[in-house]
C-alpha positions as CSV (number, residue, x, y, z in Angstrom):
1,X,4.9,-51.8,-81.6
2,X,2.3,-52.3,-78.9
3,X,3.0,-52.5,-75.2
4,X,1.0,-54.7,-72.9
5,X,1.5,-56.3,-69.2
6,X,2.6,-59.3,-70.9
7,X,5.3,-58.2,-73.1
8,X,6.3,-55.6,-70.2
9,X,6.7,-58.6,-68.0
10,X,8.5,-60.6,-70.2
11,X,11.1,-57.1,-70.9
12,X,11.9,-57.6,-66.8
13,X,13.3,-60.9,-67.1
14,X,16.0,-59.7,-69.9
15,X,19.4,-58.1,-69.2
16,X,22.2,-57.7,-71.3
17,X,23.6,-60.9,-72.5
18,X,26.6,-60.0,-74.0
19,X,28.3,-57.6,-70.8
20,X,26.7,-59.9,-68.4
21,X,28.6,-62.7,-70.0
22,X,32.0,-60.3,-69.7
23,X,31.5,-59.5,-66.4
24,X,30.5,-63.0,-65.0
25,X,33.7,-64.0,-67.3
26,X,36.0,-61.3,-65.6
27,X,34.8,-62.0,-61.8
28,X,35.2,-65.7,-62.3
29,X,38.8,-65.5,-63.3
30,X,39.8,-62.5,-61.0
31,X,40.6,-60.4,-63.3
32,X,38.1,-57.1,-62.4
33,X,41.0,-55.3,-60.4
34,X,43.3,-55.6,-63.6
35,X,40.9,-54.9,-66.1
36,X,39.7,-51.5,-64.0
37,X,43.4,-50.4,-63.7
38,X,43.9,-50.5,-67.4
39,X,40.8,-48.9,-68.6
40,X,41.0,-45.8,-66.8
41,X,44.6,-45.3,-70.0
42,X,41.3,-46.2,-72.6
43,X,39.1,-43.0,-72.7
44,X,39.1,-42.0,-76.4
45,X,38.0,-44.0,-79.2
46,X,40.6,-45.8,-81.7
47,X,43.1,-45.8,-79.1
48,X,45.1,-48.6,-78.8
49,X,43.9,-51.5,-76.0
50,X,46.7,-51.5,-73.6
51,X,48.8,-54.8,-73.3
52,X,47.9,-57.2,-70.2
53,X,44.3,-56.4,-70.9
54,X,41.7,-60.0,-69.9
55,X,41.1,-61.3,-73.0
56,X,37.4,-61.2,-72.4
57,X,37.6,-57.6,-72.2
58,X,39.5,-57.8,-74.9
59,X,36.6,-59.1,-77.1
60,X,33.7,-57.2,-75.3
61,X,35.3,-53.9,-76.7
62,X,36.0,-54.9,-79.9
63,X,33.0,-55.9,-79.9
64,X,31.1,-52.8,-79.3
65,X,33.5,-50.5,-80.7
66,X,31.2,-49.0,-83.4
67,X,27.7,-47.7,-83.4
68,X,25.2,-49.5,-84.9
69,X,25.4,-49.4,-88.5
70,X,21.6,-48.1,-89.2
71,X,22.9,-44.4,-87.8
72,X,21.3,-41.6,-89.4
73,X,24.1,-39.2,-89.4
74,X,22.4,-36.4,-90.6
75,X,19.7,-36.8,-88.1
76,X,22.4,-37.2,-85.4
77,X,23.8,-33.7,-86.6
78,X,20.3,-32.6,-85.9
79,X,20.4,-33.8,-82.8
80,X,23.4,-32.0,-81.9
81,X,22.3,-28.9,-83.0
82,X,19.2,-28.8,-81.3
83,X,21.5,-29.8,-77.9
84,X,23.6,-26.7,-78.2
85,X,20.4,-24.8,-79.0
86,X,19.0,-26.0,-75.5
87,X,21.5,-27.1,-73.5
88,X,21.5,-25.6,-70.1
89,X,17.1,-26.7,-70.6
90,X,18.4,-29.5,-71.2
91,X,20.2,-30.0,-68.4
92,X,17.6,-28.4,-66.3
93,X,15.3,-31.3,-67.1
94,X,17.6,-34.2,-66.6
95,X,18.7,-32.9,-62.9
96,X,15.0,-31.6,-61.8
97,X,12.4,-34.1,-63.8
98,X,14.5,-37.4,-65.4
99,X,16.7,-37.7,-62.0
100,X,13.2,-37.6,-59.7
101,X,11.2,-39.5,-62.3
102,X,13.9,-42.9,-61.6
103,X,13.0,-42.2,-58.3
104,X,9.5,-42.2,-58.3
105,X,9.9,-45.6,-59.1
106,X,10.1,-47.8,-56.3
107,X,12.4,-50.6,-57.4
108,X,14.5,-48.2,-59.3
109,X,15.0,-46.5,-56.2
110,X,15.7,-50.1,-54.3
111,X,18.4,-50.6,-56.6
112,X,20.7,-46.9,-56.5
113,X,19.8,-47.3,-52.5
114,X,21.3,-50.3,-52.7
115,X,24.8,-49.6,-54.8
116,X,26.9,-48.0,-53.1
117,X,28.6,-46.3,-56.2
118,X,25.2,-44.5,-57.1
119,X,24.1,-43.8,-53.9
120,X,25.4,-40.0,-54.0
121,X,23.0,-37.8,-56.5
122,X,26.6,-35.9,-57.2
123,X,28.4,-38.6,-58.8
124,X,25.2,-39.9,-61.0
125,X,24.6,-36.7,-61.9
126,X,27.9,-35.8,-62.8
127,X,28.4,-39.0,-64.7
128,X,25.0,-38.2,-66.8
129,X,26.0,-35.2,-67.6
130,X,29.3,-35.9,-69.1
131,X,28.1,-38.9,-70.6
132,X,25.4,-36.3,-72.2
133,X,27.8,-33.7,-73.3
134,X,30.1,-36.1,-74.7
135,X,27.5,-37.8,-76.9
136,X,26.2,-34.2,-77.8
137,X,30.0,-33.5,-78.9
138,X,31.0,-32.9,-83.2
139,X,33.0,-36.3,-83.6
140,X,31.5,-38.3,-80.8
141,X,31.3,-41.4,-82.7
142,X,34.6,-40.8,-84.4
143,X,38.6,-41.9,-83.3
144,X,39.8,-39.7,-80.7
145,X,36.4,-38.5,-78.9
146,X,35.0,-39.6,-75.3
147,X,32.0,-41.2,-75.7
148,X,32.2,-44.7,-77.1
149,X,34.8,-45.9,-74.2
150,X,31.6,-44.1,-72.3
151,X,29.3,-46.3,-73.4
152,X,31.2,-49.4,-73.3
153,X,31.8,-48.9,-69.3
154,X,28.9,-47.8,-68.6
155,X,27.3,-51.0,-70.2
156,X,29.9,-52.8,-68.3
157,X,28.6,-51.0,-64.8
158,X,25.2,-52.3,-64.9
159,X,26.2,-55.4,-66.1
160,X,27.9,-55.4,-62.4
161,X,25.5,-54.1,-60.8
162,X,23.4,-57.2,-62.4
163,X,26.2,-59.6,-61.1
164,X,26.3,-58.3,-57.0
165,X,22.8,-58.0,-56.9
166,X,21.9,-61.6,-58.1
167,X,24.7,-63.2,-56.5
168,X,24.5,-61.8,-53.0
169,X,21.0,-62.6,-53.3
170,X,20.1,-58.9,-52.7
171,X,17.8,-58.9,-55.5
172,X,14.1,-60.5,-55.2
173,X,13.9,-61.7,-59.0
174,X,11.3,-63.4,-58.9
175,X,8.7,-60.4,-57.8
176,X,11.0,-57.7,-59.1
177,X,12.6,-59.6,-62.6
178,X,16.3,-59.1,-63.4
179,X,17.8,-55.7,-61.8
180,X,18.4,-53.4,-64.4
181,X,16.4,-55.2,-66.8
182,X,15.1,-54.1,-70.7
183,X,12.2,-52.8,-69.2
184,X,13.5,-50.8,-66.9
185,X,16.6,-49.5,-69.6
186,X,14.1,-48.7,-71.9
187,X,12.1,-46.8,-68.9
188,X,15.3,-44.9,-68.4
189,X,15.8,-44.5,-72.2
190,X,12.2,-42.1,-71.7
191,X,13.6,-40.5,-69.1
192,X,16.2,-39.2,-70.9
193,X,14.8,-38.4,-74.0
194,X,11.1,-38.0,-74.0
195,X,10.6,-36.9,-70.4
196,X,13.5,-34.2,-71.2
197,X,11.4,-33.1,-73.6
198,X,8.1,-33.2,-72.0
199,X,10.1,-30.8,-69.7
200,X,11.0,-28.3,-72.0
201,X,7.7,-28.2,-73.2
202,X,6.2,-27.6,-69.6
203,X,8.7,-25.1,-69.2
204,X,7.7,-23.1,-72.6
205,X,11.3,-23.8,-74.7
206,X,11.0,-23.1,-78.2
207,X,11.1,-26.5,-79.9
208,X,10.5,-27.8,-83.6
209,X,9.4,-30.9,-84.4
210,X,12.5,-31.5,-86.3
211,X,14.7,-30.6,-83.5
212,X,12.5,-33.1,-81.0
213,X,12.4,-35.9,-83.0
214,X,16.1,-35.8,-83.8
215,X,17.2,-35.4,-79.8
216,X,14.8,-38.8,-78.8
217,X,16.8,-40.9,-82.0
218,X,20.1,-39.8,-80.5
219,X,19.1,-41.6,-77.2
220,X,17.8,-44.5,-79.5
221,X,21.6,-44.5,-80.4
222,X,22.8,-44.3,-77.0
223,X,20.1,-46.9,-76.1
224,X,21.0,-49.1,-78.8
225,X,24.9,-48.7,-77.0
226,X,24.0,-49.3,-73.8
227,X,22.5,-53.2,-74.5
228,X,19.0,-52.3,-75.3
229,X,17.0,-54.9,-77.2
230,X,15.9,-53.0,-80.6
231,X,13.3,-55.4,-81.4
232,X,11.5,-54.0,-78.4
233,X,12.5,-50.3,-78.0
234,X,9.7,-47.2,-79.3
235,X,11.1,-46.2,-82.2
236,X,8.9,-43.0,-82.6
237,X,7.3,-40.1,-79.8
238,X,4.6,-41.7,-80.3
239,X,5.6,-45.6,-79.6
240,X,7.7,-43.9,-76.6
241,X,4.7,-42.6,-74.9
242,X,2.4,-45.3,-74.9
243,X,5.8,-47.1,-73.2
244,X,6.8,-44.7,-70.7
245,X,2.5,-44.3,-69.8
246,X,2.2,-48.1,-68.9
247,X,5.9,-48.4,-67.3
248,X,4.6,-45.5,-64.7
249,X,1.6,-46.8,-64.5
250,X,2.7,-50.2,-63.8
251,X,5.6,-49.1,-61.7
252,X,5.2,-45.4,-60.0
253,X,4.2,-45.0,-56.3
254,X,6.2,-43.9,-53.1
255,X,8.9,-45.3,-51.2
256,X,11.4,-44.2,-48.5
257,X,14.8,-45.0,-50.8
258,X,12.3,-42.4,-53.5
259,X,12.2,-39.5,-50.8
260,X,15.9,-40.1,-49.2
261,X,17.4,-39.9,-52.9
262,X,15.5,-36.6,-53.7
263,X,17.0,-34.9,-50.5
264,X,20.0,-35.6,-51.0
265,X,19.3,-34.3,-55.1
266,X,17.7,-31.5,-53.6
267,X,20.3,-31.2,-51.1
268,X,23.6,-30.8,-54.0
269,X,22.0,-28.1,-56.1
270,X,20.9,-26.1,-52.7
271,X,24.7,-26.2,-52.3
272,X,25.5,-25.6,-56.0
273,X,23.1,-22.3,-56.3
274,X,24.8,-19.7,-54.7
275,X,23.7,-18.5,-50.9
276,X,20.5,-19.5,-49.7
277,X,17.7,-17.5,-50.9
278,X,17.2,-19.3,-53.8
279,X,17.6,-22.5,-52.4
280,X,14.0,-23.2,-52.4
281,X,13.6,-22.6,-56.4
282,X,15.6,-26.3,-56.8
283,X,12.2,-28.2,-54.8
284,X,9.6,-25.6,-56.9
285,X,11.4,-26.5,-60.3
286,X,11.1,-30.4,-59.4
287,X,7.3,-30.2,-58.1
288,X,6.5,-27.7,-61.4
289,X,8.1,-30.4,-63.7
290,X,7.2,-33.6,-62.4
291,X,3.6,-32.8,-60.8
292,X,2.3,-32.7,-57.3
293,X,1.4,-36.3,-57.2
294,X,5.1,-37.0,-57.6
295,X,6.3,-34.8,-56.0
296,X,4.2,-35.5,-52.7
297,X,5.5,-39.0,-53.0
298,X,9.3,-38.1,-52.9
299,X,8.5,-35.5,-50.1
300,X,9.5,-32.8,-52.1
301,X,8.7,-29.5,-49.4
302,X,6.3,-26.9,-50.4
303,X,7.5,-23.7,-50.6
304,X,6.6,-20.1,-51.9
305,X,8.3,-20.6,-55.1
306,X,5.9,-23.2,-56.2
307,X,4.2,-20.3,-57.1
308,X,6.6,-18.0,-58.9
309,X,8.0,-21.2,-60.5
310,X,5.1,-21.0,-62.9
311,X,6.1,-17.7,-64.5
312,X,9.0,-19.5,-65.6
313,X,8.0,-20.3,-68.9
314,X,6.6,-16.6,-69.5
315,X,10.6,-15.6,-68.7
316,X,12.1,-18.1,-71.0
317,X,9.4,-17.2,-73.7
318,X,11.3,-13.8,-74.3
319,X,14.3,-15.3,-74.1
320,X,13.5,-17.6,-76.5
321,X,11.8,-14.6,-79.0
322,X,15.1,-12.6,-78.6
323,X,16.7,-15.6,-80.0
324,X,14.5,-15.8,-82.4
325,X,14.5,-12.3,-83.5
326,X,18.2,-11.6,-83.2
327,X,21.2,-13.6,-84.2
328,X,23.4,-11.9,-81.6
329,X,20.8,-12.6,-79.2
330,X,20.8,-16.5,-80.3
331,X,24.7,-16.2,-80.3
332,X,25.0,-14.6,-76.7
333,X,22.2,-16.9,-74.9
334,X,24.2,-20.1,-76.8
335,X,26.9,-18.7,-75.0
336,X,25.6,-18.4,-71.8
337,X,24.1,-21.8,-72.2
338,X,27.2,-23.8,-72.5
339,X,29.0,-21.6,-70.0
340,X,26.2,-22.5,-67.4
341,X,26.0,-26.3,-68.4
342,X,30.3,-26.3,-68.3
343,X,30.0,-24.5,-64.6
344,X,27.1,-27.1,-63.4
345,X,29.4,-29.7,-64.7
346,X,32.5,-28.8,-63.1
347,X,30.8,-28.1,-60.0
348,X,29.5,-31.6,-59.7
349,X,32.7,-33.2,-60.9
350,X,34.9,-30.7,-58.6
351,X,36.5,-30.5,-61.8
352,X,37.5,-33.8,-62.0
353,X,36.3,-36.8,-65.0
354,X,34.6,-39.0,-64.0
355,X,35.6,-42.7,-63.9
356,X,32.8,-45.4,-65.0
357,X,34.5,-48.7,-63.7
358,X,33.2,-52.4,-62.8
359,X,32.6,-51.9,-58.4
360,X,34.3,-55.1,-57.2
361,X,31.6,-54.6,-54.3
362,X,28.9,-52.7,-54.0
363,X,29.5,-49.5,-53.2
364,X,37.3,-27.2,-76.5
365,X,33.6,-24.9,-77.6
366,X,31.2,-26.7,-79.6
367,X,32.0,-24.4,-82.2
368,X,29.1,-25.2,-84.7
369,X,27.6,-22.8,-86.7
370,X,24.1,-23.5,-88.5
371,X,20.1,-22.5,-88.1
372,X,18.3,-24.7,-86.1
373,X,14.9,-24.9,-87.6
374,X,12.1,-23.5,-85.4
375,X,9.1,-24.2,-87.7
376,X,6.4,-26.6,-86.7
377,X,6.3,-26.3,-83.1
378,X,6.6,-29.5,-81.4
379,X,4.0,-30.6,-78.9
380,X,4.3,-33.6,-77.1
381,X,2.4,-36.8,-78.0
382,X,-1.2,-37.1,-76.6
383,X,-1.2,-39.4,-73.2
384,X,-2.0,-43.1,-74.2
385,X,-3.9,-44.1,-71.3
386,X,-6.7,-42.4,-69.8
């Protein structure tokens, strides 16, 4: 599909019909306190939907009970393999480049300034990574597992967030379009996926082009959960970049909710890495992985580590050759992956799960065995726009 300012512009005046429609339905008839109550007793799919439930709701989750039936599951298995294979990268890239990349964009960082929920970096991030590790789980789209009641409140949040904004005239849609609109899911859809793995590439991970390709058409899953229009989203790397290069261009620039979010981001891991000497690694890692041009905007500090930063990839090269090489190595640094993704994770949550509800106001191992194919090195597509 082709992207252009037209179609872009017509993307920001599109939400998500069907949980805007629930939650419009829900705040009319008062019924957000009871529905909230009874959905924190519905986190695993196939359970039963608890008696007293709106009837709205009712339908909404019926509704969008399933994944879309075009799922590739083998490719989906891929996917999962190639998350346990680079988790704690992973993870790495969505806390120091997809995080600062939403807020490198001005209205983006209008709108999780303005919502009180997502104001704090800890709970976002805490919420993205669970909802990550639960979608990366064997089973996530089967009875019993975490992730589909995930998706289904988390569809239900935005739709919220769409409802206070607009309502309490907080919103300016006709400069800005609909808050949290199709373009701007789809921008965070790249975030996620393709900017993740632009990061890994930049910092010198081991990827195949299997293994790539299969990690973006998981978040085209999650994407399609979430309420995003799949006559319009990049199907391919290559669809995804020339998208993400005219949403940043179109979009991208400074602004004062940008640099007050990326303290405070910068601000949580400081306290998550242990003492203080290393603190400074957390604002080298963003500046290495999202540039100097970004990182100047969000007033990320310069510090000595910008430097050492760079020999990053060099470190994680061996790493990744002992992997490679050695299937005890591969076993012990998968290992040490999830370990480190589990700590991050608790330390975020403070052990706790998180909650996805509707604001009334704003404010077990993996256990998978397998070989992860590491043929045809990935690179990432070619920019679109010069």
């Amino acid at each position: 599909m082709s992207y252009t300012e037209a179609s872009m512009d017509a993307l920001r005046q599109a939400g998500d019909e069907l949980a805007d429609a629930t939650v419009a339905t829900l705040f009319e008839r008062g019924e957000v306190g009871t529905f909230n109550t009874l959905m924190r007793y519905v986190s695993t799919a196939g359970a039963p939907l608890p008696d007293g439930l709106p009837d709205v709701a009712r339908e909404y989750l019926q509704a969008t009970s399933a994944p879309p039936t075009w799922v590739d599951w083998a490719e989906m298995e891929k996917a999962r393999l190639f998350f346990i294979d680079n988790n704690v990268h992973i993870s790495t890239a969505l806390s120091f480049a997809s995080m600062p990349a939403c807020y490198v964009v001005p209205h983006v960082a209008r709108l999780l300034s303005a919502t009180h929920g997502l104001k704090y970096p800890s709970k976002r991030m805490a919420e993205t990574g669970q909802f990550t590790v639960y979608l990366m789980q064997p089973g996530a789209f089967e009875a019993g597992s975490r992730f589909i009641p995930a998706a289904q409140k988390v569809r239900l949040l935005h739709a919220s967030i769409r409802h206070h904004l607009k309502r309490e005239n907080r919103w300016d849609t006709t400069t800005l379009g609909v808050p949290i609109c199709q373009e701007d899911m789809i921008g965070g859809q790249m975030f996620f996926s393709l900017l993740v793995l632009d990061s890994l590439h930049r910092l010198g991970i081991h990827m195949s082009t299997e293994g790539a390709e299969a990690y973006f058409y998981a978040w085209r899953v999650v994407g399609a959960m979430l309420g995003v229009d799949q006559d319009t989203v990049p199907e391919s790397l290559e669809e995804a970049r020339r998208f993400l290069d005219l949403y940043m261009i179109r979009h991208m620039g400074p602004s004062e909710e940008g640099a007050h979010l990326t303290r405070q981001l910068i601000d949580l891991y400081e306290e998550v890495v242990p003492g203080t000497f290393f603190d400074p690694i957390v604002s080298a890692l963003i500046r290495h992985l999202i540039g100097d041009t970004c990182a100047d905007w969000l007033q990320v500090p310069r510090t000595p580590w910008d430097t050492v930063v760079k020999a990053v990839p060099h470190l994680l090269g061996i790493l990744e050759t002992i992997e490679d090489r050695s299937p005890l190595g591969a076993w012990a640094l998968d290992r040490l992956g999830h370990l480190t993704t589990n700590l991050e994770l608790s330390s975020l949550t403070r052990g706790r799960v998180m909650h996805y509800a509707i604001p009334e106001q704003l404010k077990n191992d993996y256990g998978v065995t397998g070989t992860v194919l590491r043929n045809h090195r990935w690179t990432p597509p070619a920019p679109s726009i010069t």
